[in-house]
C-alpha positions as CSV (number, residue, x, y, z in Angstrom):
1,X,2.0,-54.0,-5.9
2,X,0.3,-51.2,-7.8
3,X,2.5,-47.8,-7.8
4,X,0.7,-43.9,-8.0
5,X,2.9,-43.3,-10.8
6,X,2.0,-39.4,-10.3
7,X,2.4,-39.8,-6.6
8,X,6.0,-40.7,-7.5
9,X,6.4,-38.3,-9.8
10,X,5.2,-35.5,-7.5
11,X,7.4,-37.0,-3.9
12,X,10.3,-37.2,-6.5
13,X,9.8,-32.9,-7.8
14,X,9.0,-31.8,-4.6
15,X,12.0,-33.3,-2.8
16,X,13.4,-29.5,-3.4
17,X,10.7,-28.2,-0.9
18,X,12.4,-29.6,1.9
19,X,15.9,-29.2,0.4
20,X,15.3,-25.6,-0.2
21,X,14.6,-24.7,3.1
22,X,17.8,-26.4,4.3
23,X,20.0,-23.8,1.8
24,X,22.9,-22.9,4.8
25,X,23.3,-27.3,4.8
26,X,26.5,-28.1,3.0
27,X,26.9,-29.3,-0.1
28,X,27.7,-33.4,0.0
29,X,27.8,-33.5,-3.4
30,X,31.3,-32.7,-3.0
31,X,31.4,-35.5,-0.8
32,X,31.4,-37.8,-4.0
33,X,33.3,-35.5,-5.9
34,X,36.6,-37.3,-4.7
35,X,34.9,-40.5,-5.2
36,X,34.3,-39.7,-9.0
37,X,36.3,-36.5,-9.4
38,X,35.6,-37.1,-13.1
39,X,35.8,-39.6,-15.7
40,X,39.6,-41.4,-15.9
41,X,40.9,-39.9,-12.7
42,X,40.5,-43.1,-11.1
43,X,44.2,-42.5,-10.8
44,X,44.6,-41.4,-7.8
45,X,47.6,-39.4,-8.3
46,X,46.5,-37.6,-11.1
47,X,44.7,-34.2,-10.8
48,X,41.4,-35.5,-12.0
49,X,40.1,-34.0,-15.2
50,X,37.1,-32.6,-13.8
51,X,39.3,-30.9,-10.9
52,X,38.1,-27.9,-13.1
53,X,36.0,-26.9,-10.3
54,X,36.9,-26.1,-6.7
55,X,36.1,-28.6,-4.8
56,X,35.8,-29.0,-0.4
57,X,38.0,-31.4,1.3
58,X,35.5,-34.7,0.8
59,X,35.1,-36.6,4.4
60,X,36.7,-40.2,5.0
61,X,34.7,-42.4,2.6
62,X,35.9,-40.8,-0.7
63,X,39.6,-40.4,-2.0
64,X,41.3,-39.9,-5.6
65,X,39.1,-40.6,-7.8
66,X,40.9,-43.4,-8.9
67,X,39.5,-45.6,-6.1
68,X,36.1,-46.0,-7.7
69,X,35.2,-47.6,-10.9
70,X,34.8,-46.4,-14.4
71,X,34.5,-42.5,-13.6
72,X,32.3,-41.0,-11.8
73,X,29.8,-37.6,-12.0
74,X,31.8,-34.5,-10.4
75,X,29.2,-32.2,-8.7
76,X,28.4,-29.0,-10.9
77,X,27.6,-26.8,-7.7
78,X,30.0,-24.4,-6.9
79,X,32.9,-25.1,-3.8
80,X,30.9,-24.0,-0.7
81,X,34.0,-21.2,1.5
82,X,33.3,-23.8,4.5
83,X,30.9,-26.6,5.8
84,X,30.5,-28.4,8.8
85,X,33.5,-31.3,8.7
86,X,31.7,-35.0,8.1
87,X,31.9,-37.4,11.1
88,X,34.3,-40.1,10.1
89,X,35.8,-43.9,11.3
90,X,39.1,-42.3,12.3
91,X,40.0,-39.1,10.1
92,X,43.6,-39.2,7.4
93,X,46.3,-38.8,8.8
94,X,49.0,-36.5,8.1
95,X,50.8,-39.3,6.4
96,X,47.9,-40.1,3.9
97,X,46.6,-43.2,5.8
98,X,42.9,-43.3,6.0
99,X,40.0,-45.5,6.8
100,X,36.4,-45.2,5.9
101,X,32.9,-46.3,3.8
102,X,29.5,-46.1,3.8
103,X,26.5,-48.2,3.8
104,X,23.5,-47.6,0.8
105,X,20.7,-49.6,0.2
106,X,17.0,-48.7,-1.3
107,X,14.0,-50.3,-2.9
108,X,12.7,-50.4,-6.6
109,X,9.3,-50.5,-7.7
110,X,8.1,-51.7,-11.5
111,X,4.8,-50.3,-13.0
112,X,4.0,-54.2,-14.0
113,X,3.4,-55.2,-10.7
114,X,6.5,-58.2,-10.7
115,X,7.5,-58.1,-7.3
116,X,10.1,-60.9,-7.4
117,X,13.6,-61.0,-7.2
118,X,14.2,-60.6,-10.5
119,X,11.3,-58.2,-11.0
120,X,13.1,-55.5,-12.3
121,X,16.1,-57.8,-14.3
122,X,17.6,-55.4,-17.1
123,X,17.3,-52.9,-14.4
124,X,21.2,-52.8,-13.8
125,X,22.7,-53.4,-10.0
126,X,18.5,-52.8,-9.2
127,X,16.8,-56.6,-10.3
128,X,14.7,-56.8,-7.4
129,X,11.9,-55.4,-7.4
130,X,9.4,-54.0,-4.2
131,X,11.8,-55.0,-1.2
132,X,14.4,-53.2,0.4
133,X,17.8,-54.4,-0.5
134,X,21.2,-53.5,1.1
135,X,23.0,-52.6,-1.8
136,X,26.7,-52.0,-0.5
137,X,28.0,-52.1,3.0
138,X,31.4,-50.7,2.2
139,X,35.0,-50.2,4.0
140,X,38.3,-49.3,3.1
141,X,42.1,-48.8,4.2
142,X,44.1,-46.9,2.3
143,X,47.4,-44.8,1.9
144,X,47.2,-42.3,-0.5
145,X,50.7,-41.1,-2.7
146,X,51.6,-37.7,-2.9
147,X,54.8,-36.1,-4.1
148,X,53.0,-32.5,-4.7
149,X,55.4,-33.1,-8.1
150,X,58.7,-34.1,-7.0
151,X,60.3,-36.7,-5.0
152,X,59.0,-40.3,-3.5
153,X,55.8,-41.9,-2.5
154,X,54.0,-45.0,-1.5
155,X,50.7,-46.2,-0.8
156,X,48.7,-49.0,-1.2
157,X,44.2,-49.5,-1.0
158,X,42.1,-52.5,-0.1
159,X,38.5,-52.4,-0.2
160,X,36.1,-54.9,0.8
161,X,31.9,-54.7,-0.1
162,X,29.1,-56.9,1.2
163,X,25.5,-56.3,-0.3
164,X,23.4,-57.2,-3.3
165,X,26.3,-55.4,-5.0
166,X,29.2,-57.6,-3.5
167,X,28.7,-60.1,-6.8
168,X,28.7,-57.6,-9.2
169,X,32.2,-56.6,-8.3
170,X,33.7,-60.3,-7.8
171,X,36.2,-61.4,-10.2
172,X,33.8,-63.3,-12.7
173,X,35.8,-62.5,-15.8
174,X,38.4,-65.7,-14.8
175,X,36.0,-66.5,-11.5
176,X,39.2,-66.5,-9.2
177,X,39.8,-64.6,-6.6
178,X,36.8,-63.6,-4.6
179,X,34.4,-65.1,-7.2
180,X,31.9,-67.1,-5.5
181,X,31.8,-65.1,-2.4
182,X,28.2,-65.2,-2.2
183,X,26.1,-65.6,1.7
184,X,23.1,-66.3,-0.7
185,X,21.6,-66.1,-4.2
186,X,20.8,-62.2,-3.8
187,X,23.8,-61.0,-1.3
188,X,27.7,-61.7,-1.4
189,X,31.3,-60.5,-0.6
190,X,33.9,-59.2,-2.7
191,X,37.4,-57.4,-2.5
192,X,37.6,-55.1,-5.7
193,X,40.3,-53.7,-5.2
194,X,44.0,-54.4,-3.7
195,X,46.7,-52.9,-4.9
196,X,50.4,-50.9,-3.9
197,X,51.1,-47.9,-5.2
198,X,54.7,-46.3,-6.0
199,X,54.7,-42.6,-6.8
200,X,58.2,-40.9,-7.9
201,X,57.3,-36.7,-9.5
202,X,54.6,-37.1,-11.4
203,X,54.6,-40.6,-12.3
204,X,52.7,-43.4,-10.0
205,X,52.7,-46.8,-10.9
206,X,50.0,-48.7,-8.9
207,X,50.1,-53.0,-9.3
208,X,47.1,-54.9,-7.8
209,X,43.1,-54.8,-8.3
210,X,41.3,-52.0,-9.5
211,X,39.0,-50.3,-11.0
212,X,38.3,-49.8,-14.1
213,X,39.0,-46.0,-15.2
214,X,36.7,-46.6,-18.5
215,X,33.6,-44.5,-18.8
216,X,31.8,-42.4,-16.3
217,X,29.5,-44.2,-13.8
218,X,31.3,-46.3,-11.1
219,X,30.6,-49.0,-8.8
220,X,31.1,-47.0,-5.8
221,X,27.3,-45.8,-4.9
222,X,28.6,-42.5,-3.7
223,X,30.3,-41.8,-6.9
224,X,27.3,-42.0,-8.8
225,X,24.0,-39.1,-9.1
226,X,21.7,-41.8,-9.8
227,X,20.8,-44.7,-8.0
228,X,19.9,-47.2,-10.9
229,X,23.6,-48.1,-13.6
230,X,23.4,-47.4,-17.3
231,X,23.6,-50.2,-19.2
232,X,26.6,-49.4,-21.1
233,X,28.3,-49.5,-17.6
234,X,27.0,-52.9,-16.4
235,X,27.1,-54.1,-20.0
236,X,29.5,-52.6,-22.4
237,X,32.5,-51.9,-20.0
238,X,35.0,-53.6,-17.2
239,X,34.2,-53.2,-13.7
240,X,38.0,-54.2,-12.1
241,X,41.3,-54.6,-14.3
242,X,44.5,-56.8,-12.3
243,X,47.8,-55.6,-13.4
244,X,49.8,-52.4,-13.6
245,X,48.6,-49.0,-14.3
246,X,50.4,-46.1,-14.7
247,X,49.4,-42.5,-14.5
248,X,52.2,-39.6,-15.7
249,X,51.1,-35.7,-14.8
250,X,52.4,-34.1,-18.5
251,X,51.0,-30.7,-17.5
252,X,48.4,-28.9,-15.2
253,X,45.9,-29.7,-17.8
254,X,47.0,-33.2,-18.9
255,X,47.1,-36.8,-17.7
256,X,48.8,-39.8,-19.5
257,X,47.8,-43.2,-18.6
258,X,49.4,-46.4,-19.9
259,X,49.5,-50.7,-18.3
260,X,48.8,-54.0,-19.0
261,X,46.2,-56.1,-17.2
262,X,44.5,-59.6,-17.4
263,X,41.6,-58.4,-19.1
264,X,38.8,-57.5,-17.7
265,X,36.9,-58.6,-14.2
266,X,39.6,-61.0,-13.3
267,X,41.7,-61.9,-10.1
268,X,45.1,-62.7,-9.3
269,X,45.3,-66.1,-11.4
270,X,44.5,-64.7,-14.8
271,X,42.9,-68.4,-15.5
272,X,41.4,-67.1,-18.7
273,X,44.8,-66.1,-20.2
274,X,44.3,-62.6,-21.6
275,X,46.8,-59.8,-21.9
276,X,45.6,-56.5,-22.5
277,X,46.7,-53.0,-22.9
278,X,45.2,-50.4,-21.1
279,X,45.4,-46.4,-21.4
280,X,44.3,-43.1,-22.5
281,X,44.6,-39.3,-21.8
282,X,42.8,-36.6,-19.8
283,X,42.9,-33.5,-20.7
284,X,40.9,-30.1,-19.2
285,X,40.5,-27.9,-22.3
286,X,40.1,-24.8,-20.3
287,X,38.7,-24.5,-16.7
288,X,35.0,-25.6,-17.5
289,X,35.8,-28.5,-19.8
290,X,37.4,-31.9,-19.7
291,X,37.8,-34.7,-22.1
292,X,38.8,-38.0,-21.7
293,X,39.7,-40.5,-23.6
294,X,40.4,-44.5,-22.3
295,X,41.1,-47.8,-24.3
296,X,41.4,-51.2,-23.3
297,X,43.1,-53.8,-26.6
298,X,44.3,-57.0,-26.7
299,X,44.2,-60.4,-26.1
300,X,40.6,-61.0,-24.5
301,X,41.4,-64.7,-23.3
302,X,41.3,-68.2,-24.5
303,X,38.5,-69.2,-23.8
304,X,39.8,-71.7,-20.9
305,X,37.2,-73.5,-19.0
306,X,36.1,-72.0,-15.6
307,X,35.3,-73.0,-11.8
308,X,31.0,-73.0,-13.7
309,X,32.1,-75.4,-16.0
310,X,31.5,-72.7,-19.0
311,X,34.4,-71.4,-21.2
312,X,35.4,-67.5,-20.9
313,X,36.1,-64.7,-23.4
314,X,38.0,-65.4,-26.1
315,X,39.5,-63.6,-29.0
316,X,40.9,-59.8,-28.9
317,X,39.2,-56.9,-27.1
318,X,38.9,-53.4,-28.8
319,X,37.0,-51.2,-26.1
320,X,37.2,-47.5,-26.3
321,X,35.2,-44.6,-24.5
322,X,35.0,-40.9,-24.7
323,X,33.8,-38.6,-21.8
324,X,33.1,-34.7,-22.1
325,X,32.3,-33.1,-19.2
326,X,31.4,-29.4,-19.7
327,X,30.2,-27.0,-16.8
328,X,27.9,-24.5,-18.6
329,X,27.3,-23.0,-15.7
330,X,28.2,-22.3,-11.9
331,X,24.8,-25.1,-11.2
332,X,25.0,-26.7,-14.4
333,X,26.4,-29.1,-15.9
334,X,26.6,-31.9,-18.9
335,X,28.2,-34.8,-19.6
336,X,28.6,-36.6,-22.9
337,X,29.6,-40.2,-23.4
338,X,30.3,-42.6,-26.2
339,X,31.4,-46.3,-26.0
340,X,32.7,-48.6,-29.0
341,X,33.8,-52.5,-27.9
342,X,34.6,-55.2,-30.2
343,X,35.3,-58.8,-29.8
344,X,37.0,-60.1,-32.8
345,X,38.9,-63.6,-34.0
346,X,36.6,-65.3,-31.6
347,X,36.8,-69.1,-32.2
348,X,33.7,-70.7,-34.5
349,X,33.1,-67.0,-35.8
350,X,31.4,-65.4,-33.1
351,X,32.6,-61.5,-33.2
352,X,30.6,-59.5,-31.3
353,X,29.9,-55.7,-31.6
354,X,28.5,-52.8,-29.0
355,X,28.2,-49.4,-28.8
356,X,26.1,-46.1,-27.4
357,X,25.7,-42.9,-26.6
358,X,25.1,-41.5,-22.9
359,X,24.2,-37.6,-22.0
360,X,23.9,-36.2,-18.4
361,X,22.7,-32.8,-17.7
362,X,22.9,-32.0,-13.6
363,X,21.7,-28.6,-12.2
364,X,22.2,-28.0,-8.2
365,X,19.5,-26.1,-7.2
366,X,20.5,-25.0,-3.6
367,X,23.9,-27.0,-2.0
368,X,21.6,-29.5,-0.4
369,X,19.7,-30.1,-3.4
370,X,20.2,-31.2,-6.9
371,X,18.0,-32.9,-10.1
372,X,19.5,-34.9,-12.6
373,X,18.8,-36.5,-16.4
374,X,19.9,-39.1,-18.4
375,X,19.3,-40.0,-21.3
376,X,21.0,-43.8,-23.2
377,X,21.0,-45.3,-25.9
378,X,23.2,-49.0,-26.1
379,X,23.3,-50.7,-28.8
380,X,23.8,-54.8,-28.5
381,X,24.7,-55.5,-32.1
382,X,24.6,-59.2,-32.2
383,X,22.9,-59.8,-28.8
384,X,26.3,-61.4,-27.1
385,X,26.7,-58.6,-24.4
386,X,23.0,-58.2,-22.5
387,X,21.2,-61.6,-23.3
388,X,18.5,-61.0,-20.3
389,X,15.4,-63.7,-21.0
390,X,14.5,-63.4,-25.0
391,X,16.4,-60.9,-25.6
392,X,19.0,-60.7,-29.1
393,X,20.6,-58.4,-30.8
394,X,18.9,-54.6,-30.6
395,X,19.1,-51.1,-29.5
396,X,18.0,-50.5,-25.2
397,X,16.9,-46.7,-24.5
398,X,16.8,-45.2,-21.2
399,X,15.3,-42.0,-19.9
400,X,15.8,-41.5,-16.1
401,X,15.2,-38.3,-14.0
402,X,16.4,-38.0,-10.5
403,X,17.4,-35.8,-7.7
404,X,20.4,-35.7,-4.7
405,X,19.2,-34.6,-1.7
406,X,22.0,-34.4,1.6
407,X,21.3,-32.5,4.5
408,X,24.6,-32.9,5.9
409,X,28.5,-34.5,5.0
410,X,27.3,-38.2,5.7
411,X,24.0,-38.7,3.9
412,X,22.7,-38.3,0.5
413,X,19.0,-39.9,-0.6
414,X,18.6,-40.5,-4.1
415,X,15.1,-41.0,-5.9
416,X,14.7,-41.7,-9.3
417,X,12.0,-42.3,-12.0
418,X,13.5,-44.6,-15.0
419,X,11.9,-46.1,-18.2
420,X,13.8,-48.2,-20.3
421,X,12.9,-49.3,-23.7
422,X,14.0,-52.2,-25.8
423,X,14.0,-52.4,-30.0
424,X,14.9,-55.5,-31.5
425,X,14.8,-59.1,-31.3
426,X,12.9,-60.6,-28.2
427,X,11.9,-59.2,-25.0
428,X,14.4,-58.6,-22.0
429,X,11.9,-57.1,-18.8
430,X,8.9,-58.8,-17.0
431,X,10.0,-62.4,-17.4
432,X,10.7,-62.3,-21.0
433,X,7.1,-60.8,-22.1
434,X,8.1,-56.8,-22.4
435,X,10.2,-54.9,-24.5
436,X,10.0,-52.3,-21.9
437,X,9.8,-51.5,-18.4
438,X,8.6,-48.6,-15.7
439,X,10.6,-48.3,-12.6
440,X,10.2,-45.6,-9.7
441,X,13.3,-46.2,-6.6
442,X,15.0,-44.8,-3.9
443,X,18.1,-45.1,-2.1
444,X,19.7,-43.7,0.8
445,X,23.7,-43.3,1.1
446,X,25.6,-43.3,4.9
447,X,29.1,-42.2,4.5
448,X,31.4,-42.4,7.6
């Protein structure tokens, strides 16, 4: 299928026309601020370093920031005094129990006409290409801790995902647990996260399944401003972590974090072996500025072999990342990102190396409307973590520009324009015979 690139272009800048007349709607994008209240907080009782900025009691589907993966964009408009309250499943109770979701799915186009299921592979979380796709139909139970500083606390979250996302999120890392979920070779189930929480002042201690709090984007679609993944997400980082994770409030300002899990993506059997450490700080500089910093080290695994018959990970695990999120203004905002992961004393030799830069730059134009860049570089230094097709070791560039558009608390629609760019050994887009690749999508996002 042949796309009017310019046609694209022009539905994508003038998504503001209709946005603009809707100026009195509220602002969702605090809707998702909860789900990604910034980068790390994925602790839920930790203020979340981007809580910077004032932000409106977010409806059902969102909660600490903690409950989505890696980290999440915090919305750069300013709090709105009052909006019109979001429908939701049942509505938290005093108490801190809560259910909700949403559902999201979209369609993504290529310029080179491969309208296949893997049309668009090295795309991430967006491989198929010119059909609609239900991305994530999403629900959740929780019972969030709160000690407001001092006393005693429990809670506990469960969330379950079906969609062309459900796979993503299964525990492949030691393929236990919900690994394998799958209703067919594009759709399947997963639970990513299930885990108790025990909160006493300003420590909580949460055991179970979660998410990652490494980098920025998460899995949660709501927590997210664009509707395509970077690759150093899908790539370079964990998705889910099972094991212990605590978070300790230091100050206003500052949030310890310090656990152990089974390394990375796995379930409740650990049937890889590995033991890692994971941690880091958050800390708001002053009342525009966070930075974060997260690390995951330790033993990777042993290489046991898995339910596929292949061997996992082995060796240690060195994974790093730094997020800077700086509001320059009241509408906008930009976000900084660098990754470092090494995998070292792997059996036979085979270290591996990957790194890169991300930078985000949001402005809200009106509170229904907002645009958004980003710009990546991720570097595969000895081709071990991307490996799509031909592919081998080299540096991937990607330049997207999108906008947020939500006429009310429940829905948020998401086009985007993307061009990725490969440098190095092979090709990883159109079946192995590009080194780079033109996408246009859309998504839309029902929260509840």
């Amino acid at each position: 299928m042949k796309v009017n690139w310019k046609a694209a272009l022009a539905a994508l800048l003038l998504t503001g026309a209709a946005a603009t007349a809707e100026e009195g709607n509220l602002n969702l994008s605090t809707v998702v601020a909860d789900v990604n209240t910034r980068s790390y907080t994925k602790q839920a009782p930790a203020p979340s370093p981007s809580d910077a900025a004032p932000v409106v009691e977010p409806p059902a589907p969102l909660q600490t920031n903690d409950e989505y993966s890696h980290g999440g964009y915090l919305d750069p408009a300013p709090a709105v005094a009052a909006e019109p309250e979001a429908w939701t499943l049942f509505g938290k109770t005093p108490s801190g129990f809560n259910v909700g979701g949403w559902v999201s799915g979209g369609i993504t186009f290529n310029a080179d006409g491969n309208n296949t299921q893997n049309g668009n592979l090295g795309v991430p979380f967006n491989n198929v290409a010119g059909e609609f796709v239900a991305n994530q139909v999403w629900i959740y139970g929780e019972k969030t801790v709160d000690t407001g500083g001092n006393g005693s606390d429990w809670g506990f979250r469960a969330d379950y995902v079906f969609g062309a996302d459900g796979p993503d999120t299964q525990a492949f890392g030691d393929q236990g647990w919900d690994f394998g979920w799958n209703s067919s070779s594009q759709y399947g189930s997963a639970i990513p996260q299930l885990y108790a929480e025990v909160a006493v002042n300003d420590l909580t201690v949460k055991i179970g399944r979660f998410f990652t709090p490494i980098g920025y984007e998460v899995v949660a679609a709501p927590g997210n401003f664009f509707y395509s993944h970077a690759m150093t997400q899908n790539y370079g980082e964990p998705f889910t972590h099972t094991g212990a994770l605590a978070s300790y409030t230091y100050s206003d300002d500052t949030t310890i974090y310090g656990g152990w899990t089974m390394g990375w993506d796995s379930g409740f059997d650990n049937f890889n072996n590995a033991s890692t450490f994971l941690g880091g700080i958050s800390h708001d500089i002053n009342e525009c500025t966070n930075l974060s910093w997260m690390v995951n080290v330790g033993d990777f695994g042993d290489g046991s072999q898995l339910r596929n018959g292949n061997n996992g990970v082995s060796g240690d695990i060195y994974m790093n990342s730094w997020v800077l999120q700086h509001e320059l203004t009241d509408r906008l905002k930009y976000v900084f990102q660098h990754d470092l992961g090494v995998n070292s004393s792997v059996p036979g030799g085979a270290n591996s190396e990957w790194y890169g830069i991300n930078q985000y730059v949001i402005y809200t134009v009106t509170d229904c409307l907002s645009y958004g860049l980003r710009a990546e570089w991720f570097r595969d230094d000895d081709g071990a973590r991307v490996g799509i097709n031909t592919a081998g070791a080299g540096n991937y560039y990607n330049l997207t520009l999108g906008a947020n558009y939500k006429p009310n608390s429940n829905i948020i629609f998401r086009p985007e324009i993307r061009y990725d760019k490969f440098d190095g050994v092979g090709n990883p887009y159109d079946n192995g015979t590009d080194n780079d690749i033109l996408t246009a999508g859309f998504d839309a996002i029902f929260l509840f």
